[in-house]
C-alpha positions as CSV (number, residue, x, y, z in Angstrom):
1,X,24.8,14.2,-11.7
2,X,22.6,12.6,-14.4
3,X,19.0,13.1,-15.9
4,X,15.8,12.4,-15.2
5,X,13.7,11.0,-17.7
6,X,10.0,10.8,-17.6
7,X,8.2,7.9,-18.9
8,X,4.7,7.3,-19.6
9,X,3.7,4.8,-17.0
10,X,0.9,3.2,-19.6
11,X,4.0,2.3,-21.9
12,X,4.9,-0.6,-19.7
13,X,7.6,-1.6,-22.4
14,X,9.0,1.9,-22.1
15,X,9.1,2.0,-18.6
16,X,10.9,-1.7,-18.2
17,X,13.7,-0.5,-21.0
18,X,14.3,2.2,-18.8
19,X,14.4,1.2,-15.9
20,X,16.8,-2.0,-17.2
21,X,19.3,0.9,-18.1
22,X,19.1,2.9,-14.8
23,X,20.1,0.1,-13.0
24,X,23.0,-0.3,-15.2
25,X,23.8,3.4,-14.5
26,X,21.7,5.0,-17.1
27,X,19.3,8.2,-16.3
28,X,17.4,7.8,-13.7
29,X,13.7,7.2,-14.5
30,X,10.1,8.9,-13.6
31,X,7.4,6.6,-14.5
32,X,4.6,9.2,-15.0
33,X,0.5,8.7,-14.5
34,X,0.2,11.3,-16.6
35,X,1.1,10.4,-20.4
36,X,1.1,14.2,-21.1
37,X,4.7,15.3,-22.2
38,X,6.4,17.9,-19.0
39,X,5.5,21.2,-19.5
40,X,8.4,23.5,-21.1
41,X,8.0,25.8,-17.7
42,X,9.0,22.3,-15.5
43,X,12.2,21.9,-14.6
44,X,14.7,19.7,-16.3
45,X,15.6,17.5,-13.0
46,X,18.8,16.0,-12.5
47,X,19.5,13.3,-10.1
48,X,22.8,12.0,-8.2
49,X,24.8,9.9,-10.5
50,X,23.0,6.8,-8.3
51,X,19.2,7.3,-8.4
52,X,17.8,5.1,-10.6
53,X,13.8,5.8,-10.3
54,X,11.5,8.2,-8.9
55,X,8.1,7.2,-7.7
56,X,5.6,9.7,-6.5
57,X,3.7,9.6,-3.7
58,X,-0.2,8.7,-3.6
59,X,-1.0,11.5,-1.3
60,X,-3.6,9.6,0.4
61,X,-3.2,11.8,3.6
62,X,-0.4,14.4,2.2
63,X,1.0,16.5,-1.1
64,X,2.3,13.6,-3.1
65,X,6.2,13.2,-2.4
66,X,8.8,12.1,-5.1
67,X,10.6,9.8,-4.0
68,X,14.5,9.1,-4.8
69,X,15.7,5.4,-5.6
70,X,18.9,4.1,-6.1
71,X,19.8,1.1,-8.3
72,X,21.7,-0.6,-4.5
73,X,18.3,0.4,-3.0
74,X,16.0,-1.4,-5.5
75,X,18.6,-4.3,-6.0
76,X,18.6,-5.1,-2.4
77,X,14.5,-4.7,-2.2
78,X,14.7,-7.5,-4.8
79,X,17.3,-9.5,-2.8
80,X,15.5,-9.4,0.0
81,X,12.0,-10.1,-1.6
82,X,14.1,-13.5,-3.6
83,X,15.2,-14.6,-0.5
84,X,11.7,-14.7,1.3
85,X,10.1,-16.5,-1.4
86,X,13.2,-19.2,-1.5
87,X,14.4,-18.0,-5.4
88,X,13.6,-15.6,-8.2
89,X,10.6,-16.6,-10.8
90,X,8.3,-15.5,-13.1
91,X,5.7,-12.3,-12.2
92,X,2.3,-11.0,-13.6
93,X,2.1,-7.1,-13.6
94,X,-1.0,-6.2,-12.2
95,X,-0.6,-2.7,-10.9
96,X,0.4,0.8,-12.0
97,X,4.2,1.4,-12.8
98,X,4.4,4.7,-11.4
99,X,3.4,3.2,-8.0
100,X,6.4,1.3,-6.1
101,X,4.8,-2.4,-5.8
102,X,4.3,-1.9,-9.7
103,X,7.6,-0.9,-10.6
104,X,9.5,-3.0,-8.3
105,X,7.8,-6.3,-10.5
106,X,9.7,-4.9,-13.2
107,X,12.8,-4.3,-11.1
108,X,12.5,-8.0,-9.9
109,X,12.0,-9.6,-13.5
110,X,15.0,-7.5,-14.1
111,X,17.1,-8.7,-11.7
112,X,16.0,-12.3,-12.1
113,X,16.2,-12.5,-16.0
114,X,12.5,-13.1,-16.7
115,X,10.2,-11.9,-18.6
116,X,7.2,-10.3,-16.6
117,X,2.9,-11.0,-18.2
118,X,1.5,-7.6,-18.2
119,X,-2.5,-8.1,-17.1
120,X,-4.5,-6.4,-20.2
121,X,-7.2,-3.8,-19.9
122,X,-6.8,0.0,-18.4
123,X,-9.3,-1.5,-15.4
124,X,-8.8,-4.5,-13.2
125,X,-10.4,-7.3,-14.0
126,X,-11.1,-11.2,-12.6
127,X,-11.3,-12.4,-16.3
128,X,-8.0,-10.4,-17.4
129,X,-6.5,-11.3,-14.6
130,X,-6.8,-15.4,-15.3
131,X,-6.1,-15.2,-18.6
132,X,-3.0,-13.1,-18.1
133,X,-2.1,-15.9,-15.4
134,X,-2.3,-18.9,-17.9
135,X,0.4,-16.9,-19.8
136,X,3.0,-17.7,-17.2
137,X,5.7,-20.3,-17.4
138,X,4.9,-22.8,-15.3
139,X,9.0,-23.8,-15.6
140,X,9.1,-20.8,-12.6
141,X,7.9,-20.2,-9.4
142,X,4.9,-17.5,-10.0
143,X,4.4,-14.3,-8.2
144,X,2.0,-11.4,-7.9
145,X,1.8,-8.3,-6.4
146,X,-1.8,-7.2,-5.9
147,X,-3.8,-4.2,-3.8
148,X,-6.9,-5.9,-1.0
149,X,-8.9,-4.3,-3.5
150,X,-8.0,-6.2,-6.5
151,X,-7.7,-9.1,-3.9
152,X,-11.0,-9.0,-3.1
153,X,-12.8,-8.9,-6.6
154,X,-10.4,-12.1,-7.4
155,X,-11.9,-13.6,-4.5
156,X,-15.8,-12.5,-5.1
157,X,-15.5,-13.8,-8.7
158,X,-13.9,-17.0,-7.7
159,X,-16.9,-18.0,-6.1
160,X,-18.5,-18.6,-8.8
161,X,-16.2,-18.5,-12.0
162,X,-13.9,-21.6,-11.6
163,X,-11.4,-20.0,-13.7
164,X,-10.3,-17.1,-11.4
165,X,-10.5,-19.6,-8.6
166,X,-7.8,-21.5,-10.5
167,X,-5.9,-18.8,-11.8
168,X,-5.5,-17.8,-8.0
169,X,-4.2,-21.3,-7.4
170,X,-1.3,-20.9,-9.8
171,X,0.6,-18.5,-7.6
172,X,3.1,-19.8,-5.2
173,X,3.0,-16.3,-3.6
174,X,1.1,-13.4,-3.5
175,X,2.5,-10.0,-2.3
176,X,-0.2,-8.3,-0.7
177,X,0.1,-4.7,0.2
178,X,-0.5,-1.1,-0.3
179,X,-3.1,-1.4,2.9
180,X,-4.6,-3.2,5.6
181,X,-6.2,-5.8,4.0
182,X,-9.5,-6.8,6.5
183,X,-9.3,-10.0,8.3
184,X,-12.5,-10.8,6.3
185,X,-10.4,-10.6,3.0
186,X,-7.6,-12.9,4.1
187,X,-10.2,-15.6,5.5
188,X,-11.8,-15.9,2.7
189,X,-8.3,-16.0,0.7
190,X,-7.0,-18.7,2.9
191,X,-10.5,-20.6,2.7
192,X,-9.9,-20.7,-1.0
193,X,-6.5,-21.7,-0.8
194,X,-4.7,-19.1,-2.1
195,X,-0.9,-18.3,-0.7
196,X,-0.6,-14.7,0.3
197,X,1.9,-12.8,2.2
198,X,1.0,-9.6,3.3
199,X,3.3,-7.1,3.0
200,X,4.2,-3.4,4.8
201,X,6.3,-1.1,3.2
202,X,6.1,2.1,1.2
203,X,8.0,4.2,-1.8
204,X,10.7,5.0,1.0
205,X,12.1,2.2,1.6
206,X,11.8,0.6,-2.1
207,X,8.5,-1.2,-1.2
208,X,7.8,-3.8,1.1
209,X,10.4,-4.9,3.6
210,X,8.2,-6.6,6.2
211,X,6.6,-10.0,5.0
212,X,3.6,-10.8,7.9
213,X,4.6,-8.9,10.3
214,X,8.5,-10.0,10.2
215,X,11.5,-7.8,9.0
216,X,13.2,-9.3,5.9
217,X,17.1,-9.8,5.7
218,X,18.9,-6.9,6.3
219,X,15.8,-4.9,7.3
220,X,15.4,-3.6,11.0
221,X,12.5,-1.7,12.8
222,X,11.9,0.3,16.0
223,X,9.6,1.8,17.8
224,X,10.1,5.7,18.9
225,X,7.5,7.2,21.1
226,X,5.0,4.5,19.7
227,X,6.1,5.0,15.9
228,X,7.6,2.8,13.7
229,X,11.3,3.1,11.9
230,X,12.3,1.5,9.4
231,X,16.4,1.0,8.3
232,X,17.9,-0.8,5.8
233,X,20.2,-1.0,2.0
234,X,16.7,-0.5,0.4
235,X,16.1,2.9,1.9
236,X,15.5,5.9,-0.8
237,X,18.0,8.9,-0.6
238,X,15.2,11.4,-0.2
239,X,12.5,13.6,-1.9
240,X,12.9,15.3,-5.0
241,X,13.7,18.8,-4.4
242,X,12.5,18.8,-0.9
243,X,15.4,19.2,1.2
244,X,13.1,19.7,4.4
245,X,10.7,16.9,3.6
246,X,14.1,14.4,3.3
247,X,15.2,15.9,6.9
248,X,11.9,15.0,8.5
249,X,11.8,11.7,7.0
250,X,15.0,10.4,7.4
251,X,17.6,10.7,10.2
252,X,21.2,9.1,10.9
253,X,21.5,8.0,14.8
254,X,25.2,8.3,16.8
255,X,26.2,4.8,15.7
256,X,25.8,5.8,12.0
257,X,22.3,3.7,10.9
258,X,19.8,5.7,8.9
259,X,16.2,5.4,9.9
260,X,13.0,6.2,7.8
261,X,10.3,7.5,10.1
262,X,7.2,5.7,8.3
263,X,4.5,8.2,10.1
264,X,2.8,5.2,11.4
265,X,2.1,3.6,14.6
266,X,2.7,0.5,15.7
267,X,4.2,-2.3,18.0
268,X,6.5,-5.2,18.4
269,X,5.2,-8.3,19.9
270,X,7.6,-10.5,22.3
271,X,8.5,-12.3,19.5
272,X,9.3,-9.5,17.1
273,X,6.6,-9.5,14.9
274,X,5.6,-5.9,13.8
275,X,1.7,-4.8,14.6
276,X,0.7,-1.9,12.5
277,X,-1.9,0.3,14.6
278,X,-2.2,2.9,12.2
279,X,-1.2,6.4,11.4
280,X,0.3,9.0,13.7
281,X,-1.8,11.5,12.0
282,X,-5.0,9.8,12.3
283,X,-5.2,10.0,15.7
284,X,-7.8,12.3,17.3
285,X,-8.4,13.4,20.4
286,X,-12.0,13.1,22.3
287,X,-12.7,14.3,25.4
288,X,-9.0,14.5,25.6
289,X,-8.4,10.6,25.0
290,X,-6.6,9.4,22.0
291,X,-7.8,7.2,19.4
292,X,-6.3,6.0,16.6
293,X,-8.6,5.9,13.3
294,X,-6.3,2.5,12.2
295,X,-7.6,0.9,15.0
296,X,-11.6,1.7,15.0
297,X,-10.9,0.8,11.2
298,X,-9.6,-3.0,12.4
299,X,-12.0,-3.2,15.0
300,X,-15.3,-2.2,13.1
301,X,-14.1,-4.2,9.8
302,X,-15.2,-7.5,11.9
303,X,-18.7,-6.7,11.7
304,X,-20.6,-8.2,9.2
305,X,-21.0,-5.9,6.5
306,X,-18.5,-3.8,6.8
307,X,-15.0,-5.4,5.4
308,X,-14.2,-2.5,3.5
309,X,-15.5,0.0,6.2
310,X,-12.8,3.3,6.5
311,X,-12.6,5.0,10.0
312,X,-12.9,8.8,10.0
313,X,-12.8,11.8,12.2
314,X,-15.6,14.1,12.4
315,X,-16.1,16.9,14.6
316,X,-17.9,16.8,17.6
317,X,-19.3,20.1,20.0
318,X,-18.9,18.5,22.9
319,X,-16.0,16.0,22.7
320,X,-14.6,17.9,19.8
321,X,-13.7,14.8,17.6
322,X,-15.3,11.9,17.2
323,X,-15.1,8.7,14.7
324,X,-17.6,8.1,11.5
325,X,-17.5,5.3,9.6
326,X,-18.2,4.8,5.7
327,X,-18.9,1.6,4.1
328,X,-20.2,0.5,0.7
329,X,-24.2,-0.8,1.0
330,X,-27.6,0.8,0.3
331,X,-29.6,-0.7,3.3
332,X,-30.0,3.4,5.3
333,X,-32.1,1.2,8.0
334,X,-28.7,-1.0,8.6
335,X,-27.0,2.4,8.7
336,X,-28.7,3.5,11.5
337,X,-28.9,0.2,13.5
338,X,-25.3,-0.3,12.5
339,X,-23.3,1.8,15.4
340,X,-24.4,-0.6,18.6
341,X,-22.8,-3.4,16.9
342,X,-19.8,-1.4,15.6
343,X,-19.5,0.0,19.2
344,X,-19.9,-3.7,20.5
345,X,-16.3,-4.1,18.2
346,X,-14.5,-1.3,19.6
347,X,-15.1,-2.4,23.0
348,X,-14.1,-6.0,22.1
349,X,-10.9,-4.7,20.8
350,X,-10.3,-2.9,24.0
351,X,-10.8,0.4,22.7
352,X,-11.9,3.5,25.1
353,X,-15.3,4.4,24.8
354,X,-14.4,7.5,23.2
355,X,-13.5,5.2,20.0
356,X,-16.9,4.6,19.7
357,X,-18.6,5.2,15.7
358,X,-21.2,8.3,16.1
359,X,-21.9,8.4,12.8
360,X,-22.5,5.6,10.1
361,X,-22.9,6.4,6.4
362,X,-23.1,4.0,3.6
363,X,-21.9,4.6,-0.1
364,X,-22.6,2.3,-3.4
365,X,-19.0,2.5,-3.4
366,X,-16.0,3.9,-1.8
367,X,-13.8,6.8,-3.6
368,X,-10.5,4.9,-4.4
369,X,-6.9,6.8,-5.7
370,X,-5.3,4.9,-8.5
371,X,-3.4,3.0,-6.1
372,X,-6.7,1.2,-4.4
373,X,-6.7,2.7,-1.7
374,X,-9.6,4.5,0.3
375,X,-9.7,8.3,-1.1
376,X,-9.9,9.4,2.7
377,X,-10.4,13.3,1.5
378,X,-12.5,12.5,-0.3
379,X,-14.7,10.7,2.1
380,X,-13.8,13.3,4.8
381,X,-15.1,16.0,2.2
382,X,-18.5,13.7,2.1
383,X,-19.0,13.3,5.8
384,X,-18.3,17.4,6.1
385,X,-21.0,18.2,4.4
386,X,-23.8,15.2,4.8
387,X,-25.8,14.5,7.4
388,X,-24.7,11.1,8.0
389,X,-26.4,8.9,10.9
């Protein structure tokens, strides 16, 4: 056994030193959001003598889960992330270290010998974001991991600021995960040019480990009872101090392969490519049909207007659930002529009636976690108690 150490995740320095000597067998490491020092009640952790970082969980839909890292597990991530994009290079930092896709650029410059740009600022921004890109060496390929939501200011700004429009062109690749990103966003990202690869993965299995829709090296998936499994060398050991957490997460079939259980649903086509549909625990049931929320989500986000639309469940007397939606705008009279055309998009996606938006409620903008992604209880706390339309 070995330490933990927490690490402000702001000290971006900090957190690269230390991470450079967990993988080299040092304490393991705990890139904190909070720059506060632990509490003298908190418990001094120790890790196996393998884990090399802990990442903690968004909690988007759950109690944040820490998750445990080896150095083979982030090595391999890396491997298997080099190999995709044809060789190691040169990456801008533009996300949070104490989220997986952040540190995982650090684990990759790491591993590859190069020295990552940090974006300045505490807030994302176009501007930042281009003038941290002309700091790259152009001697190296040049990669980026990004969230849609930073994706998408890029992309509104490069409309009409040439120099985010070229900053997006200097990237051979970027990584684009952390959500669905709506097929609205990548349109407009392939109209401008710009080379992304969307990405699905999470803290458990060391980041992403499925590059558009297709395993990477070493990486194999399943579907059980519609949900999807992930196995691999870039799995984590577990939770931190949740013994029964790890046990529901993980499991070890007859022939000796460990399997993640990622909690979402999904498919594989006849050629193998992986089809997200969305999570296992947003499915409700109406009038005792199932619909999954990641589906109105995909469907509804092809209507004009609503790109960055989240799918919720509200509940219903007589059907006892039934979808919402929430969108950024301020036009209430497109509100409430909204839900035939987002009904027109559930039908076209083949959705049961019963999938169906009753309710339509637009925000000037949506509640995001540090990570980028939708706040969903916070919304859900919205659409309890407004009237919606």
């Amino acid at each position: 056994m070995k330490p933990l150490i927490r690490v402000p995740a702001s000290d971006v320095g900090a957190v690269a030193d230390a991470l450079r000597a967990a993988l080299a067998g040092g304490p393991g490491v705990w890139p904190a959001a909070s720059p506060r020092p632990p509490s003298p009640d908190e418990p001094a952790w120790l890790v196996d003598d393998g884990i090399a970082l802990v990442v903690e969980t968004s909690g988007s839909t759950d109690a944040p889960k820490r998750v445990l890292l080896s150095a083979d597990a982030l090595r391999a991530s890396a491997a298997a992330t080099e190999a995709a994009l044809h060789g190691p290079g040169q990456w801008l930092l533009a996300l949070p270290t104490h989220y997986i896709a952040g540190a995982q650029v650090l684990v990759r410059s790491i591993v590859a010998g190069t020295e990552p740009v940090l974006l300045d600022g505490e807030h994302f921004d176009p501007a930042e974001f281009a003038a941290a890109s002309a700091r790259l060496d152009r001697r190296y390929p040049r990669y980026t991991s990004l969230v849609p939501v930073q994706l998408q200011r890029l992309v509104d700004a490069a409309r009409t600021d040439p120099t985010v429009a070229d900053a997006l062109h200097v990237f051979d690749r970027i990584l684009l995960g952390g959500q669905a990103a709506s097929p609205a966003l990548t349109l407009a990202a392939d109209t401008l040019g710009v080379r992304i690869t969307r990405t699905y993965g999470s803290s458990e299995t060391a980041g992403g480990c499925v590059y558009d829709g297709r395993a990477l090296d070493d990486v194999a998936v399943r579907i059980t009872e519609g949900a999807v499994e992930l196995s691999g060398p870039m799995l984590a050991d577990g939770y931190l101090g949740d013994p029964e957490r790890t046990a529901a997460a993980f499991t070890t079939d007859a022939g000796g392969v460990r399997w993640y259980r990622t909690g979402d649903l999904g498919e594989l086509t006849h050629d193998g490519t992986l089809r997200i549909r969305g999570r296992a625990d947003d499915v409700l049931i109406s009038g005792g049909v199932k619909v999954s929320l990641g589906e109105v989500e995909r469907a509804v986000r092809t209507v004009p207007g609503f790109a960055d639309a989240v799918a919720l469940r509200v509940p219903d007397r007589e059907w006892g659930e039934r979808a919402a939606v929430v969108a950024t705008g301020t036009d209430a009279a497109a509100a409430s002529g909204a839900r035939e055309a987002l009904a027109a998009a559930t039908d076209a996606a083949g959705l049961p009636p019963a999938a169906r938006p009753v309710r339509v409620e637009l925000v000037d903008a949506l509640p995001l976690l540090a990570s980028g992604k939708p706040d969903r209880r916070a919304l859900e706390a919205r659409m309890r108690g407004g009237r919606g339309e």
